[in-house]
Every structure is written in structure tokens, then in C-alpha cells.
N, C-alpha and C positions, 0 to 999 in steps of 0.2 A: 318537736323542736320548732322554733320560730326563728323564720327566714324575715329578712328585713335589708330591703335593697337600696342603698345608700346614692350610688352615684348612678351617674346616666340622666343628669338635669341641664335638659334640654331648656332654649328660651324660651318655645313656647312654654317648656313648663313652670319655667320663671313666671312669664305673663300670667295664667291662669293659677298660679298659687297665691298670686298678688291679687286678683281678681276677686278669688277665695274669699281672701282676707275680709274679714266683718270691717266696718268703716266706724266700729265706735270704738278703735285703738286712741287710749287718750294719750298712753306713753308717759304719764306723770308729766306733761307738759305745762299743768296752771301752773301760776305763782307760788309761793308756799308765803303765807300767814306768820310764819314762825321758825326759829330756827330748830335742826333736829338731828338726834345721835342715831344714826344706823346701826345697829350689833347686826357684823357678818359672818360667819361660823364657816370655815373652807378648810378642805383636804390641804393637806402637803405634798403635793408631789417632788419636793426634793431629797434627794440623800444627804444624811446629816453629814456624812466624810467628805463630801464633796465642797458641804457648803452652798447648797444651792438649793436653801429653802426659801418655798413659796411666796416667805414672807415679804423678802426683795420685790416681788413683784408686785404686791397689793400694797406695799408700803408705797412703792414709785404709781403706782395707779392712782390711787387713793389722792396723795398729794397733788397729781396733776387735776383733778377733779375737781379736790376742795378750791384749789386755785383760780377756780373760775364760777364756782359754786357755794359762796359765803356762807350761807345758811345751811347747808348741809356738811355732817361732819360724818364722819365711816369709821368705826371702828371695825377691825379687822381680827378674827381670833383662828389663828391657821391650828388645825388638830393634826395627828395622825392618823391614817386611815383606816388602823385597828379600831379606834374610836370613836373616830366623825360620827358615825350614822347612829353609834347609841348614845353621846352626848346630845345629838340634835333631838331626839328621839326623847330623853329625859326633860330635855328644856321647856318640849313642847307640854310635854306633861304635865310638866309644873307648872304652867303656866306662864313661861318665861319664856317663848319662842323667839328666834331670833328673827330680825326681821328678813334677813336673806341667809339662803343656805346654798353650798356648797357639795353636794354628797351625793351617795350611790345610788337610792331611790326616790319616788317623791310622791306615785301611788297613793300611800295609805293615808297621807297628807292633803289632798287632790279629794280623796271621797270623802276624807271628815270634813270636806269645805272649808278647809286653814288655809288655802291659797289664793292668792290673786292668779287670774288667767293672763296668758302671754300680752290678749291683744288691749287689757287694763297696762301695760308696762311700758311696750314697744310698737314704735309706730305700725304703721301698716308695710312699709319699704322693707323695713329691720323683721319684722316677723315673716315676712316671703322671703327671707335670704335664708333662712333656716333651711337646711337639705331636707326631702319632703319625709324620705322615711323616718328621720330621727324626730322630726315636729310632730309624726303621726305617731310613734313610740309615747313621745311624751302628751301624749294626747287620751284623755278618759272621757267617754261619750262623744266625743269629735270638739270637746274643749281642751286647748293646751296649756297642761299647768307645769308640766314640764319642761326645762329650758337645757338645751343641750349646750354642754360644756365644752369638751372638747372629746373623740372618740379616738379608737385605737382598735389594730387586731394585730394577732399573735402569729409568730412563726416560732421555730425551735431554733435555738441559738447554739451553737460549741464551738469550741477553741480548739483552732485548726495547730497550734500547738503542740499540745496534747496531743491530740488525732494523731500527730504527724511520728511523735517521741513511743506512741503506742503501736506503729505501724499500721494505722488506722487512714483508708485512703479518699473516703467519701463521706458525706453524710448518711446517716441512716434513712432508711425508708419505710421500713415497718417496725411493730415493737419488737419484731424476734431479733429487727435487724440493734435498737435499743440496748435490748441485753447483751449481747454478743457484745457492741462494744463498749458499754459498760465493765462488764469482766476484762476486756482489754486494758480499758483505762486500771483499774483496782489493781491486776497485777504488774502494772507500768510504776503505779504507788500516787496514784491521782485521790485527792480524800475524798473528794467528790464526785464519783463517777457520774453519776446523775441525779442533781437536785431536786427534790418533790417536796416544796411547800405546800403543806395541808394546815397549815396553822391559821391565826383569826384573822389576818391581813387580807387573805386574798383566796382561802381555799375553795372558791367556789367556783375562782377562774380555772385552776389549774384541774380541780376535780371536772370539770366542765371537757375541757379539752382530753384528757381520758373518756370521758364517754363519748365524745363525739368520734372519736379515733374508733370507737367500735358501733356507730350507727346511734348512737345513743341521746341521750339530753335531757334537761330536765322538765321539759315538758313535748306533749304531742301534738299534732297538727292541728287541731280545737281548742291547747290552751291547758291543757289538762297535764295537772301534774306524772310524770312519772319516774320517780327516783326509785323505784324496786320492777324496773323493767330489768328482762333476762339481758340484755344488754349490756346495762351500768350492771348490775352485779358481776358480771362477769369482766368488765374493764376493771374492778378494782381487786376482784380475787384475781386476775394476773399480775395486777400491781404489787400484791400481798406474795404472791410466791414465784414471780420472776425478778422482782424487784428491791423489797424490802427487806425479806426473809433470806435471802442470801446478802444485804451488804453491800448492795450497790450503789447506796444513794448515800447522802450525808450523817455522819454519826450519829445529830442528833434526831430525836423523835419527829417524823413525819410531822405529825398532829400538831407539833410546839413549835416546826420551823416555819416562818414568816417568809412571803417574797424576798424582803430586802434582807435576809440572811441568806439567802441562795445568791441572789443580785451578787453581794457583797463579795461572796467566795466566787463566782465569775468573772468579777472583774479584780479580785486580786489572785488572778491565775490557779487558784485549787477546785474547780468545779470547769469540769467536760464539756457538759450538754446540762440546758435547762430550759425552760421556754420561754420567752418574751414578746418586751412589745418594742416600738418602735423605741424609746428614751430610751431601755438598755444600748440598742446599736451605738447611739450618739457618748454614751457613755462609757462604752467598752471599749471605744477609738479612742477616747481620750484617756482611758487609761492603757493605750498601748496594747491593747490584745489582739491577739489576729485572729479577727473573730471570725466566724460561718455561718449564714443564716437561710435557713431551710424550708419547705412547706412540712408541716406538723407529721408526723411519723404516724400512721393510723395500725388497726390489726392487721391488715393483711397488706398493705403498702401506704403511699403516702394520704392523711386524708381529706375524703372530698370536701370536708368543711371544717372551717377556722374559728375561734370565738373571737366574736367583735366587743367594745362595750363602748359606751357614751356614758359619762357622769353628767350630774345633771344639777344645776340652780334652777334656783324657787323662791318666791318671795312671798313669807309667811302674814295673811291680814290681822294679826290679833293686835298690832301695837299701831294699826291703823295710817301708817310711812308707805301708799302706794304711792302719791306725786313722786316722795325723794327717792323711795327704791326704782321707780322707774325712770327717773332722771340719770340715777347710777348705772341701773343694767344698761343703758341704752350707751355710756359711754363707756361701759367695760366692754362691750360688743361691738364698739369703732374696728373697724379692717385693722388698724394699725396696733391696737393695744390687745386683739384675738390673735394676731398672728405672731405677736412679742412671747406671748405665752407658750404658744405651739413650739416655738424655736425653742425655747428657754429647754424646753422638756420632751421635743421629739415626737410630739401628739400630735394628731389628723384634724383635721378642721370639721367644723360642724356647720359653717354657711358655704355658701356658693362664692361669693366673695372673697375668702380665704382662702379658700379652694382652687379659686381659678389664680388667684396670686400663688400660692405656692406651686401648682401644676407647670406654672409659665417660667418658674428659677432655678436654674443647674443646682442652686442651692440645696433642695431639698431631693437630688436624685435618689439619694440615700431610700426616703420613704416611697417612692413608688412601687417597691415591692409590696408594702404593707397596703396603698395605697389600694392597688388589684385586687387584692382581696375583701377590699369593703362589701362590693356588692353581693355578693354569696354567704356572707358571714353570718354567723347564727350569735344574737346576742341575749342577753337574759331578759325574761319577760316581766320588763319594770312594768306595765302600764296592770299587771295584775296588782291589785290593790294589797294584797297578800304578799306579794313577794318582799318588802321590806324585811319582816320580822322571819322571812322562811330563807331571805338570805342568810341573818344572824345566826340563824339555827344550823346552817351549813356550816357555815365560818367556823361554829363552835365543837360541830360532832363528826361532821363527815371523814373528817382524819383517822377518827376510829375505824373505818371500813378498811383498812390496811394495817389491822393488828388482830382483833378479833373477827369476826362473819360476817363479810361483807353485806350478806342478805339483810339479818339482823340490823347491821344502822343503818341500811338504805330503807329498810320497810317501817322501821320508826320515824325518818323522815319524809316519808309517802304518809304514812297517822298523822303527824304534825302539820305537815304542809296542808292536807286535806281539811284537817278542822280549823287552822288558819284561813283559808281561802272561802268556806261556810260561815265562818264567824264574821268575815268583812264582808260575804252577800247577803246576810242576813240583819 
């Protein structure tokens, strides 16, 4: 597992990260020659029911930008997050790379040398506001081509609701405590006693969180993969026969359910317990739920570690836009237009700056649970160069280890993973 400690940035550590900082940050500051079109390739983080997609915001960003920036023009292309990473993925291929991205990883991109580095973008001021662990995540060889977006970590959410209509009095605390009320709920006539999305949106978070709940994760202390630990097989054959195999969870197939179909039935009252991150909370108040938010249910009680995750921009050199791309990142990274985002979507901040603003507003009391839990959180190990294409691999099979032999798809993705992570050291 990889531990990566987010807060606790002190000013001398402020001082000495700014110290750090190399002095040939050009930040896209010369003049530009000529005028030019940015293609921006970015997640959605909204819900299509809601209305409150992404595009609002890069639409309003954008135009404030162009507004002061004649010669640069941004074109903005929001994806879904089934697809962001393999559209990016294809473009670069083709030879079409966008000039900035928006997505999960940024690794395999980082070792083929398609990126511009942080401090070619952002001044030296802007690149030390960066919270240190997440700079150092996004960091291959102690260069940062990674740029943290905005981060998050998870608790287990239920509708106290429910709970209450089941005679169900607390939250749960271990997985036995899980099943017990799951069956509660199923015989109350809840469709969703508890939601387990393993489908391509997101199963690598949810599957993650299972194995940490039993000591687990997808890699060990030096970096090494291990998805066919006695561990993880064993958190998903309990998943498979305390969980799946009797009906506890949502009708349909595991494997084909998506976050936002779980999300969805949580927040229109048919689904108990599922796990989340911070935007569900803000979301679930707004749609009136009486919601309860918990520390993650592990095997034998509550457990001692959370999954964190940080998304991450990059600005691809093939179309040669470092001046404009750095002109832009630097004013999508203003305090005011990072922290419009965070609100919009209930996300954790990724500088010190936003940080210490949201820390200081009754506004966001909400997140300071989630908040606590940054520095202990185990997130995925983007800076392996490998992990890109061994995330997809998850996304796409790991949902089978809760139909068929858990061993079985875990130790095919232990072969895969392994000749992936050989193929990109080699």
C-alpha cells in the first residue's frame, strides 16, 4: 500500500518548498507571436439529473480568461469519466494529443516525455502552493509533470431513513456488521440494501476500499504490485458470498453498475449504504436525504485506512502551446476560480491556499470530516508509469472477482499488471 501524507504544511514548509522550487519556472509568461486554439479534454464531474455539469464551469472560466487574453482561445471538450482516460489515451496515439488534460493518470505520459514539467507552466509562487505530497505523487524522478486537480477521500454514506424504517440504530462498523444490515434493510423492501459499483467508471475505487477494509491494496510497501494477495482474495470472496450471492446489493450486475447508478439510487431514496466522497454529502442534502456518514466498515471493525485520490492535469508538448497552456493553467489555479470548483462539487483542495481558505469558512464544516482523513489515506500509485493502462484493466475485469474465483481474476490481474509495469521499465 502507498501511504501519502497530504496536510500538516507548516510555513516553514511553505518557505522551503518555494526554496525547492528550480528558478527556470517560465510559467508561459513571454508574449505569444500569434494567436492560438487550446483543445482541453476534462472529466465531468457533474450529474446529468442535477444539471450540473462541468461544462458551466470551464465555459465561465474560459470566457473570463479569453476576456483578458485576445490571442488565446480554449476550447473545452468535458468527457465522461468511463471514458476520459481512454479518449486521452487514443488521441495521444493518433497523434492528436490534446494540448491539456484533465484525467486519472498522467505517469505513462510523464515517461514517454509528452509533457511539459510543472515549473515550464507555473511560476515558482504557484508551483510551492501545491500541497507537498500531492506535487511529490505527481512527481517521476523528482520532476513534476503531474498537476493536482482537486483530491477527495471516502467515507461509507446510509440513509438514516431507512436505517431508522429497518430498525436499524447505528452505523455499521465491521463487514459482519454490513451484512446483518443489509438483510435488515432487503427485508424492510429497500432495492438497494447495499450498493457495489464494480463497473468501468470507478471500480478500482470501490474495489480498493474492499481490500483495504481487510489490510489489503493494490500494491506493497516498495511499489510492487499485489492484486493476488491472500488478502484481496479473501475481501472479495466475502463480497462474493456475504454479499452478492444472497441479494444484497442492487439488481443489477455488479460488474455493469457504474458509481453514478449507485450515487443515483442514494440519492433518490432506494439504496441504504454505499460509499462516497465528499460531492455525494452536498448532494444528498440537496436532495433532502437524511443522510449518515461514517469511517469505512473494515473486517473486523472500523478501518484504519481510507482511499484518498487526486485527479490530475497535464499539459501535453506535441502541438508545441507551452506559453498559452501555461498562461491558462496558471489562471485556472487563481485561489478564486480552484476554490469555485471545490464548492461547485464538494472536492478537497489541492494547494495550501485553498486550503487554508476553506479551513477558515463555517462554509465548508461539512468537509472536515473528510478533510481528517487526508493525511492517513492510501491513494493509487499514479507516479507508477504503469498504472494508467492497469487502472483500465481493473475498471474493466475486476467486477468478475464477485461472480466467478476471486483468485482467478485477481491473479490474472497480478500477470497483467506485472508485464505492464516490465514493459514500461524496459
Amino acid at each position: 500500500m502507498q501511504r501519502r501524507r497530504l496536510l500538516g504544511l507548516a510555513a516553514a514548509g511553505v518557505a522551503s518548498a518555494l526554496a525547492a522550487t528550480t528558478l527556470s519556472a517560465c510559467g508561459g509568461s513571454g508574449p505569444l507571436s500569434s494567436n492560438v486554439t487550446l483543445h482541453m479534454v476534462v472529466a465531468d464531474y457533474g450529474d446529468p439529473k442535477t444539471h450540473n455539469s462541468s461544462s458551466k464551469y470551464w465555459n465561465d472560466v474560459v470566457a473570463a480568461f479569453e476576456k483578458n487574453n485576445s490571442k488565446i482561445k480554449v476550447d473545452v471538450q468535458v468527457l465522461s469519466w468511463d471514458v476520459v482516460d481512454d479518449k486521452v489515451a487514443a488521441m495521444v496515439k493518433s497523434g492528436h494529443a490534446p494540448d491539456i488534460a484533465q484525467i486519472g493518470s498522467y505517469a505513462s505520459y510523464a515517461a514517454a516525455n509528452q509533457l511539459y514539467s510543472a515549473d515550464e507552466l507555473f511560476t515558482v509562487s504557484q508551483q510551492a502552493d501545491f500541497l507537498p505530497a500531492l506535487a511529490d505523487a505527481g512527481s517521476v524522478n523528482r520532476t513534476q509533470y503531474g498537476i493536482p486537480w482537486v483530491s477527495s477521500s471516502r467515507m461509507f454514506f446510509y440513509n438514516k431513513k431507512l436505517f431508522d424504517d429497518a430498525g436499524i440504530a447505528k452505523a455499521p462498523k465491521s463487514w459482519a456488521d454490513v451484512e446483518k444490515d443489509a438483510k435488515l434493510l432487503k427485508a424492510d423492501g429497500v432495492k438497494v440494501p447495499y450498493g457495489l459499483p464494480l463497473g468501468t467508471e470507478e471500480a478500482q475505487a470501490e474495489a480498493l476500499m474492499w481490500m483495504l477494509g481487510n489490510e489489503g491494496g493494490y500494491t506493497d510497501t516498495v511499489g510492487s504490485y499485489t492484486f493476488d494477495s491472500s488478502a484481496n482474495i479473501d475481501a472479495f470472496s466475502w463480497l462474493k458470498t456475504h454479499l452478492v450471492q444472497p441479494g444484497l446489493v442492487q439488481p443489477t450486475d455488479p460488474a455493469k453498475t457504474n458509481r453514478r447508478d449507485v450515487f443515483d439510487a442514494f440519492l433518490s431514496g432506494k439504496a441504504g449504504m454505499i460509499m462516497g466522497h465528499p460531492t455525494l454529502l452536498a448532494q444528498a442534502k440537496a436532495a433532502h436525504i437524511d443522510v449518515g456518514v461514517a469511517p469505512v466498515p473494515g473486517r473486523q471493525g472500523p478501518s484504519t485506512d481510507t482511499l484518498g485520490v487526486a485527479d490530475w492535469m497535464m499539459a501535453f508538448k506535441q502541438n508545441g502551446n507551452k506559453a498559452a497552456a501555461g498562461k491558462f493553467l496558471q489562471f485556472v489555479y487563481q485561489e478564486k476560480n480552484a476554490v469555485k470548483f471545490l464548492d461547485e462539487y464538494g472536492l478537497l483542495p489541492v494547494t495550501t491556499s485553498a486550503l487554508t481558505t476553506m479551513e477558515g469558512s463555517p462554509k465548508y464544516a461539512d468537509l472536515a470530516q473528510f478533510l481528517n482523513l487526508l493525511p492517513e489515506a492510501i491513494f493509487y500509485p499514479v507516479n507508477k508509469t504503469s498504472w494508467g493502462p492497469v487502472s483500465d484493466d481493473v475498471k474493466k475485469t475486476i467486477g468478475q472477482a464477485v461472480h466467478g474465483d476471486p483468485k482467478t481474476v485477481l491473479s490474472k490481474l497480478q500477470v497483467e499488471a506485472e508485464a505492464r509495469d516490465n514493459t514500461q521499465k524496459s
